[in-house]
C-alpha positions as CSV (number, residue, x, y, z in Angstrom):
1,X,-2.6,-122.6,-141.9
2,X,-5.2,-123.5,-144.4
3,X,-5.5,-126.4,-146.9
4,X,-5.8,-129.8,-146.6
5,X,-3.3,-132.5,-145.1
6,X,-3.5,-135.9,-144.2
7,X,-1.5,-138.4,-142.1
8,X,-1.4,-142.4,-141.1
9,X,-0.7,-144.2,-138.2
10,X,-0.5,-148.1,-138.1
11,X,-2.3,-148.6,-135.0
12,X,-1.3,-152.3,-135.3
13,X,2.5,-152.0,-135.2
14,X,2.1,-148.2,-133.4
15,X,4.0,-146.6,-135.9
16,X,3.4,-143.9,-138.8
17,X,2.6,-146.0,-142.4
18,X,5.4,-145.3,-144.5
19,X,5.2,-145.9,-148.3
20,X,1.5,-146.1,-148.2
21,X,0.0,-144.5,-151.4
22,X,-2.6,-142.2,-151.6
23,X,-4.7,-140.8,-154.6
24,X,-6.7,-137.4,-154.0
25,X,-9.8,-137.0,-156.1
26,X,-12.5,-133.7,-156.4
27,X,-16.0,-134.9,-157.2
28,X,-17.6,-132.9,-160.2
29,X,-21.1,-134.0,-160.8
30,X,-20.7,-138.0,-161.4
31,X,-17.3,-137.6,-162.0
32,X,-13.9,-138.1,-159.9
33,X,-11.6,-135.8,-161.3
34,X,-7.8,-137.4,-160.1
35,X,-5.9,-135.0,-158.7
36,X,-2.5,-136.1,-157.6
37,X,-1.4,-139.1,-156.2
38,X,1.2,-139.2,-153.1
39,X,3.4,-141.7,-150.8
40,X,3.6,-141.0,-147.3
41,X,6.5,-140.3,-145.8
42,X,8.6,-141.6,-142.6
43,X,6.3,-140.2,-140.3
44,X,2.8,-141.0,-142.3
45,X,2.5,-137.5,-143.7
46,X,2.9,-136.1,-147.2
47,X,6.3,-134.1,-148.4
48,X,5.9,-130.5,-149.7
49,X,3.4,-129.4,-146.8
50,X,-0.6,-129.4,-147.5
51,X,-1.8,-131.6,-150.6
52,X,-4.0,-128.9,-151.3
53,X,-3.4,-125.2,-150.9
54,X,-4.0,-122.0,-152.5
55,X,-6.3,-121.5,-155.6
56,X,-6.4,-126.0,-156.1
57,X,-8.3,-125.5,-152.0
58,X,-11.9,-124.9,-153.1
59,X,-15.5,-125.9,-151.4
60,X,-16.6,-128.8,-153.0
61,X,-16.2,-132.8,-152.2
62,X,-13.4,-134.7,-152.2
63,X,-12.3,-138.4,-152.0
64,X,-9.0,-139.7,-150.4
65,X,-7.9,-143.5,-151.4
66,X,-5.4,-144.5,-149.1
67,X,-4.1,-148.1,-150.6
68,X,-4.1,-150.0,-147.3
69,X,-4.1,-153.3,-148.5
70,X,-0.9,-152.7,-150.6
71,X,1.1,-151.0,-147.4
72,X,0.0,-153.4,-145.1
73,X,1.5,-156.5,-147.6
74,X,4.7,-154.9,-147.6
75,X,4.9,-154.7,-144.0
76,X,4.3,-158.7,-144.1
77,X,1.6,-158.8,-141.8
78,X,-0.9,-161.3,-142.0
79,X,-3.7,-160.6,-144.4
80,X,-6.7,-163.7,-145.7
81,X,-6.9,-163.6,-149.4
82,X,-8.8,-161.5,-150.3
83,X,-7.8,-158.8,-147.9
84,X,-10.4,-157.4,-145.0
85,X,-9.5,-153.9,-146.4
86,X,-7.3,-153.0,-149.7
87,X,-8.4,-149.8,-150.6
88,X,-10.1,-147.4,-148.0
89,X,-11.7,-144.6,-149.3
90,X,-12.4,-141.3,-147.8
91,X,-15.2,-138.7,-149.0
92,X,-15.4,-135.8,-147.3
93,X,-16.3,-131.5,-148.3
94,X,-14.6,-128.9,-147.9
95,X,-17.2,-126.3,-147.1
96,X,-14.4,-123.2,-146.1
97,X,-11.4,-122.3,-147.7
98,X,-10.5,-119.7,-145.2
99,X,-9.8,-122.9,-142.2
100,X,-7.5,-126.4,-142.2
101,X,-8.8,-129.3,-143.2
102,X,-6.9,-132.8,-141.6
103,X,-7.9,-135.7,-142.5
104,X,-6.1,-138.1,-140.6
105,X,-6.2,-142.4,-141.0
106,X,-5.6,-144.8,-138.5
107,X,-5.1,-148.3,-139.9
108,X,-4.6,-152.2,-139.0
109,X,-5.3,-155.6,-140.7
110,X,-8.8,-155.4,-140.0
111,X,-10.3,-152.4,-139.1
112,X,-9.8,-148.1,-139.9
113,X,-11.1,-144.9,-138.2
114,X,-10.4,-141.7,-139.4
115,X,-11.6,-137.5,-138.1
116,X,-11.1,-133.6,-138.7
117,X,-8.2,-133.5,-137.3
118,X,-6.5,-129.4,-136.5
């Protein structure tokens, strides 16, 4: 499979992040170009298989915002005002559009991680 696809776990509650919103950008120059703007699902991924795929997969740099802050209210747990993290950004390239890109997020009140994932 090639493209790109993405997933979240809540590594506080040990379960995928339902309803969590993410925007997909592609960097041009100084400019972030939106692309399309999804909600996970019941098992953290996306519906309608890779976000990108096809001719809209091409090398260049790209930015996931995954809207943590927002998710993480609406499954009441305990966050200070402001929150630790609200919105957690990912840049990353995509340097072949012949391989599969995953770029998975692992989440909690206070603190992220994320990988290339297969």
């Amino acid at each position: 499979m090639t493209g790109l696809t993405t997933h979240v776990l809540d590594t506080a509650i040990g379960k995928p992040a339902e309803g969590l919103k993410i925007d997909l950008y592609r960097l041009e120059g100084d400019a972030r170009v939106h692309l399309k703007t999804l909600t996970t699902n019941a098992d953290g991924r996306v519906d309608g298989g890779p976000i990108l795929v096809d001719e809209s997969f091409r090398i260049g740099t790209y930015e996931l915002i995954f809207y943590a802050g927002d998710y993480l209210r609406g499954t009441g747990a305990p966050l200070t005002d402001p929150a630790f993290l609200d919105l957690v950004p990912i840049r990353f390239g995509i340097s072949d559009v012949t391989a599969h890109y995953h770029v998975p997020l692992l989440i909690s009140p206070y603190g992220y991680s994320t990988y290339r994932g297969s």
